[in-house]
Every structure is written in C-alpha cells, then in structure tokens.
C-alpha positions in Angstrom: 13.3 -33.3 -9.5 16.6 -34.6 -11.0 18.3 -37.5 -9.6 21.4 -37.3 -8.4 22.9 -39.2 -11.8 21.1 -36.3 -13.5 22.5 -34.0 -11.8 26.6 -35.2 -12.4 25.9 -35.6 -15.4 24.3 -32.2 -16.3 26.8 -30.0 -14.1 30.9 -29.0 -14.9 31.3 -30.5 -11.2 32.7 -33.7 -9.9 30.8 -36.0 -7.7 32.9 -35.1 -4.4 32.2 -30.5 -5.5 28.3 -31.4 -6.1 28.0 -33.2 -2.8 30.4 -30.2 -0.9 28.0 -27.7 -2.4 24.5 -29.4 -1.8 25.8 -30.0 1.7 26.6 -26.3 1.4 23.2 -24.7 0.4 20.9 -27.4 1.5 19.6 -25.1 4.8 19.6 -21.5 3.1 16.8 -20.1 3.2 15.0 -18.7 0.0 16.5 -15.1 0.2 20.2 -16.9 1.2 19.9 -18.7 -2.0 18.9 -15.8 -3.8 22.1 -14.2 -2.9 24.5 -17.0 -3.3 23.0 -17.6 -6.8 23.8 -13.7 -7.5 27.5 -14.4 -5.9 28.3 -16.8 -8.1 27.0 -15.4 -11.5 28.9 -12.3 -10.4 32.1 -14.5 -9.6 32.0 -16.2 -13.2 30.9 -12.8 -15.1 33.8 -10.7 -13.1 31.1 -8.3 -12.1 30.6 -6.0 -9.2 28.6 -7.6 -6.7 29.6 -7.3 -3.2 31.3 -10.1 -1.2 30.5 -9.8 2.4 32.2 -12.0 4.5 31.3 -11.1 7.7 35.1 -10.8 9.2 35.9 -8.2 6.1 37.8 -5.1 6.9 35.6 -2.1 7.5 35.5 0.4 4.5 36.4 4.3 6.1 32.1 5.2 6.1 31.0 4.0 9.5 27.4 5.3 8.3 24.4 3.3 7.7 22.2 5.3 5.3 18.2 3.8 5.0 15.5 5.6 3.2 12.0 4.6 2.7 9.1 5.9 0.3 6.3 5.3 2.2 2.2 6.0 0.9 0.4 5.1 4.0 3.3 3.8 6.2 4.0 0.5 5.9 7.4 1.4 3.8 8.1 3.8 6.9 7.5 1.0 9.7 10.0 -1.4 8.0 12.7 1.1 7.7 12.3 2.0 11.3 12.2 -1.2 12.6 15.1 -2.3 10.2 17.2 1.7 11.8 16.4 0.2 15.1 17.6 -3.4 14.5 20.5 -1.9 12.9 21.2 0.4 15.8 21.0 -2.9 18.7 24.1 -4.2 16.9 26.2 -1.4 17.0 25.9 0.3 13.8 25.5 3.9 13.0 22.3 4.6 11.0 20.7 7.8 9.5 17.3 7.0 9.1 15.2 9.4 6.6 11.9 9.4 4.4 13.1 10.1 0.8 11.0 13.5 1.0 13.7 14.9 3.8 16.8 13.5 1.7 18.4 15.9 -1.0 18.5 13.6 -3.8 22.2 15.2 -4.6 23.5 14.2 -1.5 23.3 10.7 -2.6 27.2 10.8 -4.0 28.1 11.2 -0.2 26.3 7.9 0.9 28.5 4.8 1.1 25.6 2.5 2.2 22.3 2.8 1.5 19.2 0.9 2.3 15.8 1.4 0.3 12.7 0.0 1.5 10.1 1.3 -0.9 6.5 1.3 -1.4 4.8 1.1 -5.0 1.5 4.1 -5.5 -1.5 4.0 -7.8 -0.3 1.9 -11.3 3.4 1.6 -10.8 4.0 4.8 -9.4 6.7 6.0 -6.4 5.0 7.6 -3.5 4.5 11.1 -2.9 7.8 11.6 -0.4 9.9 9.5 -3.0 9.0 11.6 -6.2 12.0 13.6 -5.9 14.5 11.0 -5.7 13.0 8.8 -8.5 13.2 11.1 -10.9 16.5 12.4 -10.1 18.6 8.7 -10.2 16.4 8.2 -13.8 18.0 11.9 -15.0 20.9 13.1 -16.8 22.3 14.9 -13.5 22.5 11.6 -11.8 26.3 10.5 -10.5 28.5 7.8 -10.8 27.6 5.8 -7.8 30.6 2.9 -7.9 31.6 3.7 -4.4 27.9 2.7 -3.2 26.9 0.0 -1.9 23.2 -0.8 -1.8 20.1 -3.1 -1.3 16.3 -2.6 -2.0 13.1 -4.0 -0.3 10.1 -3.4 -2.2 6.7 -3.5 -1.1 3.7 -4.4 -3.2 0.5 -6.5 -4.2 0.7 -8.8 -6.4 -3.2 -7.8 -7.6 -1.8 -4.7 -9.4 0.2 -5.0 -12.8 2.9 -3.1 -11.8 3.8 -5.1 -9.0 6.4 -3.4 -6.7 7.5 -1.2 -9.7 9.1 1.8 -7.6 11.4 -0.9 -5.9 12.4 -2.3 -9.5 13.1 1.1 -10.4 15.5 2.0 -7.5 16.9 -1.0 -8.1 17.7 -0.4 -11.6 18.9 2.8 -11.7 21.4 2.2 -9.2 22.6 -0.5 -11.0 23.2 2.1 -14.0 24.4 4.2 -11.8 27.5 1.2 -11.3 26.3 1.1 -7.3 27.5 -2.8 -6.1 24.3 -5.0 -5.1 24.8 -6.4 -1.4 21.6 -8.9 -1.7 19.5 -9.6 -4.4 16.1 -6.7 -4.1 13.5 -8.9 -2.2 10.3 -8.0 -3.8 6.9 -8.5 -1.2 3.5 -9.1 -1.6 0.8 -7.5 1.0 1.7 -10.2 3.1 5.3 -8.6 3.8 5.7 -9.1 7.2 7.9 -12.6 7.1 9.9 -11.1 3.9 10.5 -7.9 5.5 12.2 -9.6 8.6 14.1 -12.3 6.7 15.7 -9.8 4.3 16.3 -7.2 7.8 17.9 -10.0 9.6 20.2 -11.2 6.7 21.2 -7.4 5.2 22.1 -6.2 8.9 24.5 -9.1 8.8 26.1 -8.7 5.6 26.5 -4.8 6.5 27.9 -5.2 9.6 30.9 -7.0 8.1 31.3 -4.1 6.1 31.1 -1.1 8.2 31.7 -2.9 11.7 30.5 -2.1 15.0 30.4 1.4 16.8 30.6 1.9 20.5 28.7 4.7 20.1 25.9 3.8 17.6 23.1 6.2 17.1 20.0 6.8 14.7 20.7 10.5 13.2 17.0 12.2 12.0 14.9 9.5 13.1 11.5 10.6 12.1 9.0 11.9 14.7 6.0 12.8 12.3 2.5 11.6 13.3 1.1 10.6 16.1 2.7 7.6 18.2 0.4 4.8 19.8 0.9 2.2 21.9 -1.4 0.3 18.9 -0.3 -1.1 15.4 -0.9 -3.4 12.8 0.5 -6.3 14.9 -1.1 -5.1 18.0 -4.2 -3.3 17.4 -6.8 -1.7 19.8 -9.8 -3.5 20.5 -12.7 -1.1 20.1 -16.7 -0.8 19.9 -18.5 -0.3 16.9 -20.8 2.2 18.3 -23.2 3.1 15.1 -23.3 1.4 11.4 -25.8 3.5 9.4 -26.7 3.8 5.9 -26.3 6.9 4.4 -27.5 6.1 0.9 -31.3 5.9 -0.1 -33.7 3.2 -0.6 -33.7 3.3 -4.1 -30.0 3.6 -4.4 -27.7 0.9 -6.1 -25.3 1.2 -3.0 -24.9 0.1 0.4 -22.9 3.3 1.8 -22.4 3.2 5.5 -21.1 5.9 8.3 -19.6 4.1 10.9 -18.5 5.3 14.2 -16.4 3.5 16.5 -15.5 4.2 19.9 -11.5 4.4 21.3 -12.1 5.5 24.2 -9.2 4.8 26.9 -7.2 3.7 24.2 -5.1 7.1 23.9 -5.0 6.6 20.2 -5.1 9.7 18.8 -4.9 11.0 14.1 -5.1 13.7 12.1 -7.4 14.5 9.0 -5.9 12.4 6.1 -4.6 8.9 8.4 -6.5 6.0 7.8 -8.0 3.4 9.9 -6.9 -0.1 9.3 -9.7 -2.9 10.0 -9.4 -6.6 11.0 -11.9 -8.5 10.1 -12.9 -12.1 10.5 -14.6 -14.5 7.3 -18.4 -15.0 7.4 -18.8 -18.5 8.6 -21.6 -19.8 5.7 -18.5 -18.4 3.0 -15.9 -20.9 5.1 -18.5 -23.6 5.4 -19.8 -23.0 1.5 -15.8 -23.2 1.0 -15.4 -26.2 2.8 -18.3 -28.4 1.6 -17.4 -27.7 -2.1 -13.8 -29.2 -1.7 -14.7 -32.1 0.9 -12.4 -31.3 3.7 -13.5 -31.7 7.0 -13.3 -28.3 9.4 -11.6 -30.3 11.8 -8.7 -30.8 10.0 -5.7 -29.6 12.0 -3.0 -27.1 9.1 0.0 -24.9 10.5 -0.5 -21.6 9.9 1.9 -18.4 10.8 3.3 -20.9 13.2 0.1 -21.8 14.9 -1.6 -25.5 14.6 -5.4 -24.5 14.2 -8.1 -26.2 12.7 -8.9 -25.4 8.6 -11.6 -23.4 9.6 -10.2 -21.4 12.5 -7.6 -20.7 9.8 -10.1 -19.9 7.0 -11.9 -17.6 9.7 -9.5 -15.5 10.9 -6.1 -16.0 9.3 -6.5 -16.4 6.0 -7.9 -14.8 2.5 -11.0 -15.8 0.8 -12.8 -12.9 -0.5 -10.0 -11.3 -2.2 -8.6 -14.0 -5.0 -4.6 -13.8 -5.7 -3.2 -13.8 -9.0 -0.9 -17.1 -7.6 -4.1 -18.9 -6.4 -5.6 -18.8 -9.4 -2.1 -20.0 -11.4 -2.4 -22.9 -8.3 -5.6 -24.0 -9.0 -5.2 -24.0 -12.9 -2.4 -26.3 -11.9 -3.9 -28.0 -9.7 -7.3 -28.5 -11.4 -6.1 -28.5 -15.2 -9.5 -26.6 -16.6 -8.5 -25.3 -19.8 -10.7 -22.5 -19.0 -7.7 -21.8 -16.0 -5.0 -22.5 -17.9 -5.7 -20.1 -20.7 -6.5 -17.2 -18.7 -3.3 -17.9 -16.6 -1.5 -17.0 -20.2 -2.8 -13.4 -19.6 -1.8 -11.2 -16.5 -4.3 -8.7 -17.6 -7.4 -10.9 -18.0 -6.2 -13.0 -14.6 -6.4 -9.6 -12.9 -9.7 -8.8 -13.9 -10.7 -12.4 -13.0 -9.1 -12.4 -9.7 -11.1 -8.7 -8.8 -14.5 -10.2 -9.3 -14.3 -14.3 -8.3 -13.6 -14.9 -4.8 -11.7 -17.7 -3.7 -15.0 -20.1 -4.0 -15.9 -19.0 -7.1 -12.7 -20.1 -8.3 -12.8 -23.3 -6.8 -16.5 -24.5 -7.9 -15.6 -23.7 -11.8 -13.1 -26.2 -11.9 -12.8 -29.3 -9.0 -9.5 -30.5 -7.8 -8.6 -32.7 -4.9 -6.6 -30.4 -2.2 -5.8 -31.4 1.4 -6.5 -29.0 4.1 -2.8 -28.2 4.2 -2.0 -27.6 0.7 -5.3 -25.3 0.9 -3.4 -23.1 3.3 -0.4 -22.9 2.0 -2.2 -21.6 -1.3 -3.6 -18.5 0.1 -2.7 -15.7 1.1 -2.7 -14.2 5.1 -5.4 -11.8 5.7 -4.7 -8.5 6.0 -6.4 -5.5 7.6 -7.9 -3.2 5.6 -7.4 0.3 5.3 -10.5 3.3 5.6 -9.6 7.1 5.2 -11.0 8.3 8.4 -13.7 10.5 7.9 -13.5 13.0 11.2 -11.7 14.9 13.2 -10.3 14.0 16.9 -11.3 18.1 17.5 -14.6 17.1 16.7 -15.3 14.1 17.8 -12.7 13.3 20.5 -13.0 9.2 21.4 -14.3 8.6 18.4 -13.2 7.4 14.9 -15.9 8.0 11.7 -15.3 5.8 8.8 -17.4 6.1 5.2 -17.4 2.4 4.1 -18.7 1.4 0.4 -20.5 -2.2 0.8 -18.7 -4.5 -1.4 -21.3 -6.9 -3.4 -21.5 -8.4 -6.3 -23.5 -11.7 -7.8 -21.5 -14.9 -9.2 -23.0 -18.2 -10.1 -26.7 -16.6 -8.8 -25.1 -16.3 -5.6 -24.4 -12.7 -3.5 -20.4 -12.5 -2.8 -19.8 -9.8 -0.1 -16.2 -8.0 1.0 -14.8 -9.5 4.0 -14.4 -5.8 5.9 -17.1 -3.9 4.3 -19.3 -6.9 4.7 -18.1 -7.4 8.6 -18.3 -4.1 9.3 -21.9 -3.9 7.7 -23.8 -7.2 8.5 -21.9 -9.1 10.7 -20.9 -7.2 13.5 -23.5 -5.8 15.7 -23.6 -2.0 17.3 -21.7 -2.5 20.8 -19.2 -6.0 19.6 -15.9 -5.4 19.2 -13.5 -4.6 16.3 -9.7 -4.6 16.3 -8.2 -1.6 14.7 -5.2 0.8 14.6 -4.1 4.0 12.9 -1.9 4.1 9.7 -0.7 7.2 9.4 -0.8 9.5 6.2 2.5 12.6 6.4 1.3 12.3 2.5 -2.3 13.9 2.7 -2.5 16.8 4.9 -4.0 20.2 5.4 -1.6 23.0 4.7 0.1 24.3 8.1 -1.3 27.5 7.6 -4.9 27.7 8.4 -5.5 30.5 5.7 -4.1 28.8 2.9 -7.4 27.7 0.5 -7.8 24.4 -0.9 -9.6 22.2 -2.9 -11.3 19.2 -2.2 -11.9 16.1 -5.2 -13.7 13.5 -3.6 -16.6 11.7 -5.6 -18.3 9.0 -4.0 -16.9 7.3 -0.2 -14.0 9.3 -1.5 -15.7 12.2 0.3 -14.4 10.9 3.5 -11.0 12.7 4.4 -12.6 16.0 3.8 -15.3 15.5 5.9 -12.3 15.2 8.1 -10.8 18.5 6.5 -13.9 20.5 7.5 -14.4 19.1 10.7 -10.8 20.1 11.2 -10.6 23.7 10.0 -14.0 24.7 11.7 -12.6 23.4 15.2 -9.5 25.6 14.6 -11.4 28.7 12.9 -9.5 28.9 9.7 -10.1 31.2 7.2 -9.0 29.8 4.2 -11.4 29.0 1.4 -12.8 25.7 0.9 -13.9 24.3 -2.4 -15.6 20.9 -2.5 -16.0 18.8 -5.5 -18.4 15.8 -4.8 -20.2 13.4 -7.4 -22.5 10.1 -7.0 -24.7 8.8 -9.4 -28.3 10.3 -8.3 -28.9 13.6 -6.1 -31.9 11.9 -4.5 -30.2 8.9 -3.3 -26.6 9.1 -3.2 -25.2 12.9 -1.5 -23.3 11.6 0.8 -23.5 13.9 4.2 -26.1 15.7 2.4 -27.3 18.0 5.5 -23.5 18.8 6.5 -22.4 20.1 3.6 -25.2 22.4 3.3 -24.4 23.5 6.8 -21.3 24.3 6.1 -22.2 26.4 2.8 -24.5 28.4 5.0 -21.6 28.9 7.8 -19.2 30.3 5.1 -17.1 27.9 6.0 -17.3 26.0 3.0 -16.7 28.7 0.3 -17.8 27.0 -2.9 -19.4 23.1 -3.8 -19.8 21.6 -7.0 -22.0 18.9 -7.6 -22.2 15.7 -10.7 -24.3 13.4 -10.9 -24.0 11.1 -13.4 -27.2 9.5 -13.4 -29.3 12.4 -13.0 -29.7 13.3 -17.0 -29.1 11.7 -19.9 -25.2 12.7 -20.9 -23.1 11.4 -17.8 -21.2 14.0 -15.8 -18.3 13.3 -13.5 -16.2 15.8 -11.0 -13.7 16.2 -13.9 -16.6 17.5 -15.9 -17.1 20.2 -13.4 -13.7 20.6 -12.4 -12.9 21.2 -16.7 -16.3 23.8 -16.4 -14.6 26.1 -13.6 -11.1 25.4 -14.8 -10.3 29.3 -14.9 -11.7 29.5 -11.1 -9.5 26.6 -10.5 -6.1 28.1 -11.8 -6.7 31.2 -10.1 -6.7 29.1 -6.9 -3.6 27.5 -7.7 -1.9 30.8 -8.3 -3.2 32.6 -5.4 -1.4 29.2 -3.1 -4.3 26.7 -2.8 -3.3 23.2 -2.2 -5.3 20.6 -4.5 -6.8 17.1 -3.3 -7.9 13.8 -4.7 -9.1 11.3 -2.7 -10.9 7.9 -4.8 -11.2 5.8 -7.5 -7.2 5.1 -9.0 -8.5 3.5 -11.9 -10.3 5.6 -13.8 -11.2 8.9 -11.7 -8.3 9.9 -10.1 -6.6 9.1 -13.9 -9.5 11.3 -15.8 -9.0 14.8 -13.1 -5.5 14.7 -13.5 -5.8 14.9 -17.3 -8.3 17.7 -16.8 -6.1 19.3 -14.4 -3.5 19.6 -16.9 -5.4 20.8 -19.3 -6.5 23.8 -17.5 -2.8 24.3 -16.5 -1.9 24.5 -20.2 -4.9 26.9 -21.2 -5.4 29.4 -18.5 -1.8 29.4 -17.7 -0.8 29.8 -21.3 2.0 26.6 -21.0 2.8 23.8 -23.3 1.9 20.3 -22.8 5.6 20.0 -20.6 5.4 23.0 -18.8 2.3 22.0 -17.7 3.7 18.6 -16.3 6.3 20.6 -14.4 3.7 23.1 -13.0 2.2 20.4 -11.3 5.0 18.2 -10.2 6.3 21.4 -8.8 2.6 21.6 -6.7 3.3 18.1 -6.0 6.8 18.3 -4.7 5.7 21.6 -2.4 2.9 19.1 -1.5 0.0 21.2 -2.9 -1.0 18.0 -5.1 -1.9 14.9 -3.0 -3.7 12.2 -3.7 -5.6 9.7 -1.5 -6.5 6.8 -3.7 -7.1 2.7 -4.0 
C-alpha cells in the first residue's frame, strides 16, 4: 500500500484534489469503481463512454431493451429479475431470449441490456447463436446511437471463461455502441454480482430514459413450467430409491435415483434438469480442519451469516470442487514452488484444480490460515445440476435422476463428489434432499409427435432420453426413434438394459446402436457407429429428424460433431463450409441440440 507521500508524489494531483477524490471513491463499491475508472480514461482519451448523471435529460427512446442467452436458465432468471426490477421503477422494458429477437432489428434498439451465459469451450448458447454471429458479420450496423451494458455468466474452471459475454461486449464496441458500465464478468457464484451490477445499471438507465407512468414488460417470456420452487428456494423432497445400475465388476458406481415431489406441484418436461443441494461429508470437513489446525468452533461470516467454520465448510461452502483462484491463494499463501509454477500455466492449473480437492491442495504445501481468511478463499457451494431422466406422464410425483459416482484416489486416500457422493452414500432412502427444476427451452422434443429423431447419449448421458421415450410412449407418437448408446463393457455397464429392449420390441424405439469400447481389442465409441450408419443418418436428417447429444463436452460431444460433418459433406455431396451451414441451419431450426458438461 502506498503511503500517502507516495501517493503526491506519484500523481499529477495536488494534495487538497487527492484528498477530494479519495474522500470521493473511498465507499464505491468494486463495480462503482470499475465504472468511475472507465469514466475517467474515457474523459482523458475523448472517447465515447456514457455519462449518466442521474438528473440527465431523457433521450426520445423511452424503451428498455434486455436480452439474455441462456443454456439451462440461469442467464434467463437474471434478465427477468433485472425486467422486473426495471419495471418497479417506472421504466419500459422489452424483455426477450436472443432466440425470439431478429438480430436486424438491433439498429432500432436505443438501450440494450445483455446478460449472457457462456456453453461448452467458449461457446454462445443455443438461443444466442443467431445473434453472435450476426454482430461478428459484415452485415452488422453502425450502432453509435446504442447504448449498452453486458453481464456475463461463467466458471472460472473452464478456459474460456465467460467468453460469449466478452464477445458481445466486443463487437458492440466495434460496432461504435457507448458502454454505460464496465461488462461485469461472474463466476458460478453470480448471485451477489448479478444484483450489484442490476441495482447500479437500473440507476444509470433511469437517468437516461426517465420514468413512465405507464411502465410495462412487452414479450415477457412464459416458456416452461413455473414453480413456486427455485434455486434460492428449493423443494424439500425424499429420496425414495438410490440403486446401482452398473455391475459388480464394473469400474463405475452408476446410480438411478428417484425422488419423490409429491405435494410440491413442481412439475418439467423431458430435457430440464434437476438441480441438487448437497451438504459436505463431515470426516472431509474434519480431515480439512485437522490438517490446517483451526478449531471447528471458530465463529467466520459467511453470505451474511456468523456460523461456526464448520457449519460453513458443511453447508455453505466448496471443498470438493478446487477453484483456479484458491489454488493462485494458496500458492501465495504457502509459497511451494510446486504452486507457484503451476499458477504460471492456466492450462496445467485447470487440470490440477479437476482432480485435487480443496484438501489435497492444502496437505501438499502447509500455510498458516485463520478460519476467516479460509472462508473468504473459497468459493459458495452451489447446487448441482442432473438431466432428469423421466417423464412427469410416466411417473407423475416423481423425479428419476442417472448419477455417475464421482471418485477418484489422491495421496492413497478415496476423494468423492460432494452431490454424487451425497446422493450415493450419505443420504439414506426416505431423508430429505432440497431440489428444484432448471429449465431447458434448449433441449426439447420436436412439437410434432411424428417428427423422428435421434438420440446420442453414451454413458449417464443416456438420461434425457430415457425421458424422451418415456415421453413419446405416454403421448403415442409415431415418429421414429434412433438410440445411440455406448459404455465400456456390455456385461456390466448398459445402462437401463431391460428398457431399452422393451422398447425395441414395442416398435417404439425404431433402431439402437450399441459401442462398447472395452468389449474387443480396437476401442469403439458412438461416433464410430454413428460414422458406420452415416448414410442412414443423413437420410434422417433430410426426411426432418431432429438430432441430439447429451454427455461428455470434452472429448465426445467434440468427436460426433466432427463425424457428423463428415457425413454431411459425403452423403450430401457439400464442401467442408457448406457442411458447417447445413448444420448451423439444423441448429438454428433447433434440430441440433446438445445437452452437455
């Protein structure tokens, strides 16, 4: 910290301007900072950032444009929440998913809002596809009359960290579109961030476009079900049946879980997912504990709350998945040169962080931490999210989950997920589990029951179209059905085995195409089989069949769509572009979705 001497001496400001503009500043809050700090670069460049005094004269749009891009919904609650906010003081706003907005008629928006999620490695969401590409293009306009600000949504964990946000950010900036704050860029942990940067842009807007005694939300969104339940307030149900589904000999711990909403009135559709709260294994917070001497006792403030260390490291905090930033803190704080040097490289700290927990980290290298600064450090749990493997015209109060144990061995010790593992071992048939629905508009079954599909889902990626089936059996559809399903042995790891097999003998599931890898000696994946049919597969596509992927991002999901477009190019005769197009036209008529982490 530089002392005050320091700080005359290094600054173009007299003593009396430093002290009027520490006094100034010295209560903003990160994201007030962050603005001012843009204000005044803009002021001493001459550039065209917007000043926003709250009293300014309203421009002649009264309109308060906000679009999100939204994957599984957390994009959309913001932007509705924000629309509402926006709406109780007295402003006009036309809420819209990016999917419903024609990316031309962006030249007639005066204010815009983004909040926007980031998909797979860097990637805009489904519904924001259109939109993306369009501001990135040649055809894009001069946007100098708009006026604009972006939250993005992310996790840090991923390399391209909020990437779609960046983007939007960017190319309006091209575009010559005046920043009104700084783009706030979140972490999964959005929540705080979200509100901070709602609070402060309806502000700065309502100096702009003024108040309107007759304030409405135009095209608020009604898609998917509504609940009286959410992430913030979730249902508190009963785990009625935790089974494994995989053999003896198997190297996984697959389970089928059912749990039980009755009288909750929560109701989904094939393609939502089913977010999990889950509370720490006590011998992982008490191993934690003992390793850095801190007594559970210790009283820490925590999302506002004064609760002891370990009620924190229970319930409120993240230990079994390790942050990028906790790692850079305990490098820091520990000063292993091991630490240090893999805090150089984002890469190599990612692949750290994915298989060390939190205290694997901390037993490599000691450092003295007080129960405080050990809070502060991590970050707030956060549910997480299952594709739901059933359908309500099935299995009415019920909810079917197909949950992958997460396990692994570090330092001769067994490290366990904190929701597969809860779900698994810790919590008993009949306890209680808090949960909620997160809605999916971005992986859906065609409207039109005779419309055939197809159906990628190797491993617990199997579990939305067990939902699909369920779904199109209960309302007698016709279409075909193809299935695509892989493991690693036939013996130990298909997956609803005896379903499937029922459904091949009802008709109702037209075609199914096995890999397994570990069942000879050349490996074969789904995209093996999916390259062997490709002339089946085409036909499909041509005769209107909507295509699904649901799994691994990494290295599956990657490996189909390369397969995919191979087939595209060969049986449809098209070069390597025209290929691209034909399927980001199937994407854009949303007859390519993908479902995958």
């Amino acid at each position: 910290m530089l002392s005050e001497q320091q700080d005359l001496s290094q600054s173009m400001l007299n003593s009396e301007q430093l002290s009027s503009l520490k006094n100034a500043v010295g209560n903003y809050s990160p994201l007030q900072l962050a603005w001012a700090s843009g204000y005044l670069a803009a002021k001493a460049e001459g550039s065209s950032v917007a000043v926003l005094p709250t009293a300014s004269k309203p421009l002649a749009s009264s309109t308060l444009t906000i679009l999100f891009g939204s994957q599984t919904g957390n994009a959309k609650g913001v932007a509705t929440k924000l629309a509402a906010q926006a709406k109780a003081q007295g402003l006009t706003v036309d809420l819209k998913s990016m999917g419903e907005f024609k990316p031309k008629s962006i030249k007639n928006v005066s204010h815009l809002l983004i909040v926007a999620s980031t998909n797979g490695e860097g990637e805009a969401p489904d519904d924001a596809v259109a939109l993306h590409e369009f501001l990135s293009s040649k055809k894009a306009p001069s946007l100098k009359h708009l006026h604009y600000s972006v939250l993005a949504l992310g996790d840090t964990s991923y390399e391209y960290f909020c990437q779609t946000g960046k983007d939007f950010d960017e190319y309006l900036n091209k575009l010559g579109a005046i920043q009104i704050l700084p783009r706030v860029d979140c972490d999964v942990d959005y929540e705080e961030s979200a509100s901070e940067w709602s609070e402060t842009i309806i502000e700065q807007t309502k100096g702009m476009l003024g108040n309107s005694q007759a304030a409405e939300i135009i095209n608020l969104p009604t898609a998917g079900a509504t609940s009286l339940y959410s992430k913030q307030q979730p249902f508190t149900a009963e785990l009625g049946l935790s089974q494994k589904i995989t053999g003896r000999e198997s190297s996984k711990d697959v389970r089928h879980i059912e749990i039980d909403l009755l009288d909750s009135g929560i109701t989904y559709q094939p393609g939502d997912a089913l977010g999990v709260w889950f509370e720490n294994e006590s011998l992982l917070v008490n191993e934690l504990l003992s390793v850095l001497g801190i007594c559970d006792d210790e009283v820490v403030h925590v999302n506002k709350e004064t609760v002891t260390i370990k009620e924190a490291l229970t319930s409120q905090l993240e230990i079994t998945q390790t942050n990028i930033n906790f790692i850079e803190f305990w490098a820091n704080k520990s000063q292993a040169a091991a630490l240090l040097s893999l805090a150089k490289d984002k890469n190599s700290l990612r692949q750290y962080a994915s298989t060390h927990q939190v205290i694997d980290v901390v037993s490599s290298a000691p450092a003295n931490v007080t129960a405080q600064e050990l809070a502060d450090s991590l970050r707030k749990i956060t549910p997480r999210l299952y594709s739901i493997a059933s359908s309500q015209l099935e299995v009415e109060d019920e909810v079917h989950l197909t949950v992958g144990v997460v396990e692994y061995e570090n330092n001769n010790k067994i490290r366990t997920g904190g929701a597969s593992g809860f779900l698994a071992n810790r919590l008993e048939e009949g306890a209680q589990v808090k949960v909620f629905v997160e809605h999916n508009d971005n992986f859906r079954l065609p409207e039109n029951n005779d419309t055939p599909i197809i159906m990628i889902g190797p491993g617990t990626g199997i579990a939305p179209f067990r939902a699909f089936l369920q779904e199109r059996e209960a309302q007698n559809a016709v279409g075909d059905n193809w299935l695509f399903f892989g493991d690693q042995t036939y013996t130990q790891d298909f997956l609803y085995q005896v379903e499937w097999q029922g459904y091949v003998k009802s008709g109702l599931l037209t075609r199914i195409d096995l890999a397994f890898s570990r069942d000879q000696t050349e490996k074969i994946y789904v995209q093996d089989r999916l390259k062997e049919h490709g002339k089946s597969v085409f036909e499909w596509l041509e005769r209107g069949a909507y295509l699904y992927i649901c799994g691994d991002m990494n290295r599956m999901a990657k490996d189909v769509e390369q397969v995919l477009l191979g087939i595209i190019e060969t049986e449809g005769g098209m070069s390597s572009s025209q290929a691209q197009d034909y399927l980001k036209v199937l994407r854009s008529a949303k007859r390519y979705q993908k479902d995958v982490y």
